[in-house]
C-alpha positions as CSV (number, residue, x, y, z in Angstrom):
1,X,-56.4,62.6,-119.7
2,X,-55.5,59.1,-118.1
3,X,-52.3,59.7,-119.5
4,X,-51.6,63.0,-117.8
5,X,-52.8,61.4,-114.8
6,X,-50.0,58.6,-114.8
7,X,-47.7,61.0,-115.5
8,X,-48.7,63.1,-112.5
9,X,-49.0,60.3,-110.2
10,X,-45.3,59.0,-111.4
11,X,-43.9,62.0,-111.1
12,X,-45.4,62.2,-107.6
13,X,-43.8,58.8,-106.6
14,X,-40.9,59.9,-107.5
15,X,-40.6,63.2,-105.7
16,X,-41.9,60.8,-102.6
17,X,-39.0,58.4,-102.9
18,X,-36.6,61.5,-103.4
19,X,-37.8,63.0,-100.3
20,X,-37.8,59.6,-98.4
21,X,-34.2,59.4,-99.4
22,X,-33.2,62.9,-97.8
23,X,-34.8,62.6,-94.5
24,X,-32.9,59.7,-94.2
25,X,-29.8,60.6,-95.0
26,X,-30.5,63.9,-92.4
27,X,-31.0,61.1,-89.8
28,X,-28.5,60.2,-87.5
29,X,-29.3,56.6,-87.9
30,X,-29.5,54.4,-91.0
31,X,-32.8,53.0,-92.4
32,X,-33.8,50.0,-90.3
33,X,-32.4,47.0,-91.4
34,X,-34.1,44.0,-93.0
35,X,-34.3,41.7,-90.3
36,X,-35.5,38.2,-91.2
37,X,-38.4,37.1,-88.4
38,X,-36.6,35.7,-85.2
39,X,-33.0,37.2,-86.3
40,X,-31.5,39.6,-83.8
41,X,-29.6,41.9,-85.4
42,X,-26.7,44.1,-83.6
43,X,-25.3,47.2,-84.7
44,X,-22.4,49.5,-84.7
45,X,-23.2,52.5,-83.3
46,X,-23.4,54.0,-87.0
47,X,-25.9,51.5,-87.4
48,X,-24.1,49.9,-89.6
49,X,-24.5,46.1,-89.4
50,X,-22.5,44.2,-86.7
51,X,-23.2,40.5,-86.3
52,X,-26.9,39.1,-86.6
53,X,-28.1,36.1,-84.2
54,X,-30.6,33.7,-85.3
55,X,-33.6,31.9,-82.9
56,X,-31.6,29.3,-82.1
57,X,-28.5,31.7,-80.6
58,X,-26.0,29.3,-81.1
59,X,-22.9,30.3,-79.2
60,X,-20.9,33.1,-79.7
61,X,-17.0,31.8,-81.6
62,X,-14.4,32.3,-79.5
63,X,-12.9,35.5,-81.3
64,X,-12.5,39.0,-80.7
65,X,-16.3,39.2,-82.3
66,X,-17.4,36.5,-80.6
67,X,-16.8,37.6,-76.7
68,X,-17.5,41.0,-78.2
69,X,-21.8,39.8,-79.0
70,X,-21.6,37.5,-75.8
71,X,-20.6,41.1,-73.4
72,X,-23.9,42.8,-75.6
73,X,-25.8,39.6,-75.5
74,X,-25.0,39.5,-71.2
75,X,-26.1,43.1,-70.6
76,X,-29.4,42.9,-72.8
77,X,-30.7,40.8,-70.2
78,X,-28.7,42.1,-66.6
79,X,-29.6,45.6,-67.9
80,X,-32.4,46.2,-70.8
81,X,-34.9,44.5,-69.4
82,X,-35.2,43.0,-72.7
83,X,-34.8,39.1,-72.7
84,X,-33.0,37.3,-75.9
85,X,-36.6,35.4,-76.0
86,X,-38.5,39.0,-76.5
87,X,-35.8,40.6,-78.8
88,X,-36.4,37.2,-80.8
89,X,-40.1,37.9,-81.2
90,X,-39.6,41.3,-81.9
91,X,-36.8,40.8,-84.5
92,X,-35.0,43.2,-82.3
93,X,-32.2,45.7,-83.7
94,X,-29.8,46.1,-81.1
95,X,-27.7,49.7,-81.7
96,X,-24.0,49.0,-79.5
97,X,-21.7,51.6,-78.4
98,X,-19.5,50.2,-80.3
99,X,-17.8,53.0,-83.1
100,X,-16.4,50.8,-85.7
101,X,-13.2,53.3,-86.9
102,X,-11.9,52.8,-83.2
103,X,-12.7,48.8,-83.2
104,X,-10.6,48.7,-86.4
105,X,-8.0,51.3,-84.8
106,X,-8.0,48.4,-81.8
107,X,-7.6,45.4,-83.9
108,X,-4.9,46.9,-86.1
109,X,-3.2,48.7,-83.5
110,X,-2.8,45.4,-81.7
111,X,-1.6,43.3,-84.3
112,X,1.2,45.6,-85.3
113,X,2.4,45.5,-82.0
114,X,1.8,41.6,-81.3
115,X,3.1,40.4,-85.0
116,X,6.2,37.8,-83.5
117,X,4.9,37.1,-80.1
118,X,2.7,34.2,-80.5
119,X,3.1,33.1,-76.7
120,X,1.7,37.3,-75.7
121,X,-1.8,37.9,-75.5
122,X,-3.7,41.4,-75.0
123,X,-6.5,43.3,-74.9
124,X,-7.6,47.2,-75.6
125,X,-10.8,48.7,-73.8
126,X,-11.8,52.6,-74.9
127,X,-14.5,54.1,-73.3
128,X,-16.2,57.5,-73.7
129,X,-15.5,59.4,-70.5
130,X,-18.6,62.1,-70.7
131,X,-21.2,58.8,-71.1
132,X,-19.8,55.5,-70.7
133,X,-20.2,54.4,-73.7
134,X,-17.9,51.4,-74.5
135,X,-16.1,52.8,-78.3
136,X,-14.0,50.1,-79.1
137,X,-13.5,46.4,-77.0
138,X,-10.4,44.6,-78.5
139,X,-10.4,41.4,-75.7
140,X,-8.1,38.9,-78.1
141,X,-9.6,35.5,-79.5
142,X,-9.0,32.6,-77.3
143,X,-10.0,33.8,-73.9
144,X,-12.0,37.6,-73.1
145,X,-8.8,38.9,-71.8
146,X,-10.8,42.7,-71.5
147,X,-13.4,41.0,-68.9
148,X,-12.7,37.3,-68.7
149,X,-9.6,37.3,-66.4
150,X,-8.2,38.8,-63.5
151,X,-4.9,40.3,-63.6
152,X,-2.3,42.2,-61.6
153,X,-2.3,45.4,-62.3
154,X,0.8,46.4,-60.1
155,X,2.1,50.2,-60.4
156,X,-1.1,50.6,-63.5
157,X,-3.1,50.9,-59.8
158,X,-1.2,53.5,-58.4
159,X,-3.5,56.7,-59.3
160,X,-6.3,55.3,-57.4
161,X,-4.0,55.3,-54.3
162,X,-3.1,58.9,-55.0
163,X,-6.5,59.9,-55.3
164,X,-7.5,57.9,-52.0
165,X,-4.5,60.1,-50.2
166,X,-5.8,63.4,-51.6
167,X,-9.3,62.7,-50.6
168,X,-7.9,61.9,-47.4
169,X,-6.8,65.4,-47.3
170,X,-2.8,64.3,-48.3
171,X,-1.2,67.0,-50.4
172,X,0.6,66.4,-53.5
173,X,4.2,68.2,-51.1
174,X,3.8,65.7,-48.5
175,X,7.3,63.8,-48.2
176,X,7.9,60.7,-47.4
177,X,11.2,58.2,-47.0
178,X,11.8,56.6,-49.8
179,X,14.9,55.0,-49.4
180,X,15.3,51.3,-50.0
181,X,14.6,48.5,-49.0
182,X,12.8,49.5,-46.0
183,X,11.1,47.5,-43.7
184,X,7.5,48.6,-42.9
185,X,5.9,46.3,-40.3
186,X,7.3,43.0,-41.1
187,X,7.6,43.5,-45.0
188,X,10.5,44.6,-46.7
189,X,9.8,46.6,-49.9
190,X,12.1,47.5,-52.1
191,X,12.5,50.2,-54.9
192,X,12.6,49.6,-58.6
193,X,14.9,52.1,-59.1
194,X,16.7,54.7,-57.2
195,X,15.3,57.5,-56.3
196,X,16.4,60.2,-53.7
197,X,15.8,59.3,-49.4
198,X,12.7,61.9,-49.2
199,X,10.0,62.4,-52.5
200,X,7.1,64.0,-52.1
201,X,3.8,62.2,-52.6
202,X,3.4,63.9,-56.3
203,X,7.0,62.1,-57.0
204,X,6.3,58.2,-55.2
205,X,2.8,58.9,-57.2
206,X,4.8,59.6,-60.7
207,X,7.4,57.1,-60.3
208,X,5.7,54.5,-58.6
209,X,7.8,54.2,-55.7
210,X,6.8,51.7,-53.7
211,X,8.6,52.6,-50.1
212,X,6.6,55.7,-50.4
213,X,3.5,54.0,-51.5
214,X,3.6,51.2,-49.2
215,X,4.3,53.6,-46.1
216,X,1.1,55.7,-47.3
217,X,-1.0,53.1,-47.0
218,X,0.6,50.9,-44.0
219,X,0.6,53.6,-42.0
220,X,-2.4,56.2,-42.4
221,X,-4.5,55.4,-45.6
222,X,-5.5,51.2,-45.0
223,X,-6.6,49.4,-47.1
224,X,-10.4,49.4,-46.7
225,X,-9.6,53.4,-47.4
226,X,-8.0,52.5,-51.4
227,X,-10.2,49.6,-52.1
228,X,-13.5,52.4,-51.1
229,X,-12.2,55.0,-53.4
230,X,-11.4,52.4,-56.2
231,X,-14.9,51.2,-55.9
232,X,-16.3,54.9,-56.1
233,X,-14.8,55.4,-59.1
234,X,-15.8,52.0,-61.1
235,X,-13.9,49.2,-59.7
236,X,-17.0,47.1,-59.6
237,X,-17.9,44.8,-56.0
238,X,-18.1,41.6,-57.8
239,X,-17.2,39.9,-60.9
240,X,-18.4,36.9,-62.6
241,X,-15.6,35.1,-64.2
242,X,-16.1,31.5,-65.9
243,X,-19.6,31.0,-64.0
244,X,-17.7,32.1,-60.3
245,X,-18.5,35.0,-58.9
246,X,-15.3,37.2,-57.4
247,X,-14.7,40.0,-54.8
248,X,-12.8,42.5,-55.4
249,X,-10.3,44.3,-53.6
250,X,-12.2,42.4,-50.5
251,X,-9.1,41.0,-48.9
252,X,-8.9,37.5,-47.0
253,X,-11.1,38.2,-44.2
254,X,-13.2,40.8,-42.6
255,X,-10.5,43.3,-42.2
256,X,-10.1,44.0,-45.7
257,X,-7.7,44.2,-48.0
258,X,-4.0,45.0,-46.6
259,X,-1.2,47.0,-47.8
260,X,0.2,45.3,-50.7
261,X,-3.1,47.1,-52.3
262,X,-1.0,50.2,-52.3
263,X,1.4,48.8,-55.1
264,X,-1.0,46.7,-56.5
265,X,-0.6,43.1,-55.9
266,X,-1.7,40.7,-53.4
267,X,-5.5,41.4,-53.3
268,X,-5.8,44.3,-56.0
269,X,-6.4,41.5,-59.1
270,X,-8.7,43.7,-61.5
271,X,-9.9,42.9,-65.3
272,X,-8.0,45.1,-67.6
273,X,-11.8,46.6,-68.7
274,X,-12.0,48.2,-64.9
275,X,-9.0,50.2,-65.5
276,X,-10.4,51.5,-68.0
277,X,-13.4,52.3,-66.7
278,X,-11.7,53.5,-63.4
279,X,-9.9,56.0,-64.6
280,X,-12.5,57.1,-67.1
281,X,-13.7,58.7,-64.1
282,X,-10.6,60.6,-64.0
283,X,-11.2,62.0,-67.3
284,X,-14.5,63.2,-66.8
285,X,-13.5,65.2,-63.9
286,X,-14.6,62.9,-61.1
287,X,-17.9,62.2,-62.4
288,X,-18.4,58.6,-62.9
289,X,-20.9,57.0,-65.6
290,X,-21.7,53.1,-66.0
291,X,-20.1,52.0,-69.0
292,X,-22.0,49.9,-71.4
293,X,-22.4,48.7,-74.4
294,X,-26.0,49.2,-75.8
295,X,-27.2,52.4,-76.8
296,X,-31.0,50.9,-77.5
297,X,-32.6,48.1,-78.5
298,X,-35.6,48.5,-81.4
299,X,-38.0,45.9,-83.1
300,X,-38.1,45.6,-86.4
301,X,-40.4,48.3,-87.2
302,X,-38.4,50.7,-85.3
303,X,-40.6,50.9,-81.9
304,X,-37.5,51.5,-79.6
305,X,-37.6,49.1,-76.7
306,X,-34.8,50.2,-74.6
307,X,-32.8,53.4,-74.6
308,X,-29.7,54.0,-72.7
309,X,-30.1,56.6,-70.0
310,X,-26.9,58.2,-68.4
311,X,-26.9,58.0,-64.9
312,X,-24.0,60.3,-63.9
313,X,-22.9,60.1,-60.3
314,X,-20.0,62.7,-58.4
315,X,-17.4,60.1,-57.3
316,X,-14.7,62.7,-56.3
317,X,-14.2,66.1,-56.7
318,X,-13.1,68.1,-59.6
319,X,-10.1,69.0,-58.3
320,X,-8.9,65.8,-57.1
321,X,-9.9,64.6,-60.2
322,X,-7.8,67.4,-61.7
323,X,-4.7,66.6,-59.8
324,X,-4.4,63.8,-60.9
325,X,-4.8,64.5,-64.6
326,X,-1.9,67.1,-64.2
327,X,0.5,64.5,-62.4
328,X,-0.5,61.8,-65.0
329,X,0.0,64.5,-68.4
330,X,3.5,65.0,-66.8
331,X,4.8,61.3,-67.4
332,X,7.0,61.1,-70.5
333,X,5.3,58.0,-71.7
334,X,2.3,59.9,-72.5
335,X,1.2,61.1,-76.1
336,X,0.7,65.0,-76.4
337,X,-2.1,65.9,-74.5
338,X,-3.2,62.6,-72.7
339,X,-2.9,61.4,-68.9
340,X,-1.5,58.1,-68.6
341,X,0.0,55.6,-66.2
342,X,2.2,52.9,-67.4
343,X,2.5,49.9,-65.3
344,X,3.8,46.5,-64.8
345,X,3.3,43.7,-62.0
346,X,6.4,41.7,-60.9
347,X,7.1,38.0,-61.6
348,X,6.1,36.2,-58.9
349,X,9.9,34.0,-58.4
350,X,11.9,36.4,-61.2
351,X,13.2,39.6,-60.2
352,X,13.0,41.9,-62.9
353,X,11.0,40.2,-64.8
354,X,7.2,40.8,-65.3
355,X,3.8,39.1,-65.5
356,X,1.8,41.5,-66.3
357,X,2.0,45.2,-68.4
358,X,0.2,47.7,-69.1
359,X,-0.3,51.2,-70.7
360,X,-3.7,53.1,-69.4
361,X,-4.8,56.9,-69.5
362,X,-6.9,59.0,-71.4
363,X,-7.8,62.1,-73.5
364,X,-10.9,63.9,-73.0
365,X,-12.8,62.3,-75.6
366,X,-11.5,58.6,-74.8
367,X,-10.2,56.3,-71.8
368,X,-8.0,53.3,-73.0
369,X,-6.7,50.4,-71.2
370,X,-4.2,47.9,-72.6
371,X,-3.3,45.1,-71.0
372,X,-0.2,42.7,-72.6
373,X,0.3,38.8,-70.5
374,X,-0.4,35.7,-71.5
375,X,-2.5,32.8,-71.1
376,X,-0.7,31.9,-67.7
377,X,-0.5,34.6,-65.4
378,X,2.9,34.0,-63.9
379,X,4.7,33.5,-67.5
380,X,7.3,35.9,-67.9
381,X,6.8,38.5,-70.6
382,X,9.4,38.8,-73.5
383,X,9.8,40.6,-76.4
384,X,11.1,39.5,-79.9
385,X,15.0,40.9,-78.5
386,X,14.2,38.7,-75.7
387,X,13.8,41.7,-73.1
388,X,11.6,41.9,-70.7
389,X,7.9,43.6,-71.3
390,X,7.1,46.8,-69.5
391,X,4.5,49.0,-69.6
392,X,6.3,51.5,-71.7
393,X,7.0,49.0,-74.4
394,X,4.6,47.1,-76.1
395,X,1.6,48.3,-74.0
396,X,2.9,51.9,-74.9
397,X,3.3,51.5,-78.5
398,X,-0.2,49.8,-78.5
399,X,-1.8,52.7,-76.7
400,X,0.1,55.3,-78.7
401,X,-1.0,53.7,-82.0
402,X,-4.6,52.9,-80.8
403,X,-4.9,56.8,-80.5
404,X,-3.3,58.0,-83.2
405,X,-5.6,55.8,-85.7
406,X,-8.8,57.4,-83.5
């Protein structure tokens, strides 16, 4: 009888721990880790294990991983509610946005590109359009070149003017004078390639042209106009940068900023990440989302302390939106089916010659920004034939291979 009864009550057990195991594996998420008291574990958004922080938080390394936990480390306490002291008595489990196929599809992708070019740095930002969710946050090793710098972002900027025009009530078969140079107040601005005397504003959009572009906003748009739209659509107010806090797109006085916004220089300096995030809102049809990093934070036992809530807002119209992914799919630099904008800034004393390149756009499913500079922002950028970088070089070939590895 006492044997019979062991046998039942073992054959129970194990019909318990088989059952366990199923319900698990229907979950979306992963048993909850061991978490040794005090630890603070973060996760991919798999759940599988990330990095894990103990009491002490000694600083993050300065590495791809490292600025990587200090961004999730910053927003737990801007955002969660949730200090590091709490998460630390709760042994907290931190679940990122993070998916880690597309931060492996960033790394690699980047150090194909990059193998030769010691003195080039770069970064790759991809965000979820329909949530915010940040996928995959490449920002290099020695600096955070994703959120820790501001860059030019030069003709990469130019779909926010076209979408300031159109929701100024500008159609895409407005013309304009594009010949070059021309003087426009007392600035001459020149071409970077010929183009015919009169494009319409779909054509000084596509090609950047920077007569057309200037004119637009010298002339009817302002700058106050851009900088508000850019701002609508994730450009963020402020930044903090190395401890300093930085305006953006605010210009040098009350006026605000002045025409060299429309070609992106002078007072447009962004971090690569708000590209991405800018034109995120692009993708999801004018519908902007904060993007972020934590999806929730749990304690050991699995109580959830946070949860990210989506907090959608309109930021232009659908069809604005729209027109701008149609003008953006036309450009031959994109991959099949993606919107995208290649851009560089000009060197600063070398003409033809640039400071700062990139490659952004976006599918549906994903916006990407990457950014290629270096460590000084008025270097010139080379290749390994010695040629100067644009955004449909290295940038390109980053992008291209980024998505094709998602």
């Amino acid at each position: 009888m006492g044997r019979r009864l062991l046998q039942t009550f073992g054959a129970l057990a194990v019909v318990a721990l088989v059952v366990g195991f199923v319900v698990w594996q229907g979950r979306d998420e992963q048993p909850p880790p061991s978490v040794a008291p005090g630890d603070v574990v973060l996760q991919y958004a798999d759940g599988s294990e990330l990095v894990r922080i103990p009491p002490e938080n000694t600083p993050a390394p300065k590495s791809a991983a490292g600025w990587l936990r200090a961004q999730v480390m910053a927003e737990l306490e801007l955002h969660t509610q949730v200090t590091f002291a709490q998460a630390t008595a709760a042994s907290a489990i931190i679940r990122t946005t993070i998916d880690p196929k597309l931060q492996l599809a960033a790394a690699s992708a980047g150090a194909e590109a990059m193998r030769g070019l010691p003195n080039l740095r770069h970064s790759v930002t991809a965000i979820d359009p329909a949530s915010g969710s940040i996928r995959a946050y490449w920002p290099g090793d020695d600096v955070d070149y994703a959120r820790g710098v501001l860059r030019t972002p030069g003709s990469a900027f130019t779909p926010i003017v076209l979408a300031a025009a159109l929701r100024s009530g500008k159609a895409l078969d407005t013309t304009f004078d594009c010949r070059s140079p021309r003087t426009i107040g007392a600035v001459q601005i020149r071409n970077q390639e010929p183009v015919a005397p009169r494009c319409t504003l779909r054509e000084a959009a596509e090609r950047s042209v920077n007569t057309a572009m200037y004119d637009l906003v010298a002339n009817d748009l302002g700058g106050p106009k851009v900088a508000d739209l850019a701002k609508r659509i994730g450009i963020p107010e402020t930044v903090e940068i190395d401890g300093w806090i930085t305006k953006l797109l605010a210009g040098k006085d009350a006026a605000g900023p002045d025409a060299t916004i429309a070609l992106g220089v002078g007072d447009a300096q962004l971090r690569p990440f708000d590209l991405a995030a800018a034109y995120s809102t692009f993708a999801a049809d004018g519908v902007r989302h904060r993007p972020h990093f934590i999806a929730d934070v749990r304690d050991r036992s699995g109580t959830v302390l946070y949860q990210a809530v989506d907090d959608a807002k309109p930021a232009i119209s659908k069809e604005i939106a729209g027109q701008v992914t149609d003008l953006l799919k036309s450009i031959p630099a994109c991959a099949a089916k993606a919107a995208c904008k290649p851009g560089e800034a000009g060197h600063p004393v070398s003409a033809g010659d640039y400071s700062d390149a990139w490659m952004i756009g976006y599918t549906p499913a994903l916006a990407v920004s990457v950014w290629v500079g270096t460590d000084k922002g008025s270097t010139l950028l080379r290749d390994a034939n010695n040629e100067p970088v644009t955004g449909t070089g290295l940038p390109a070939t980053i992008w291209k291979t980024f998505l094709a590895k998602a």
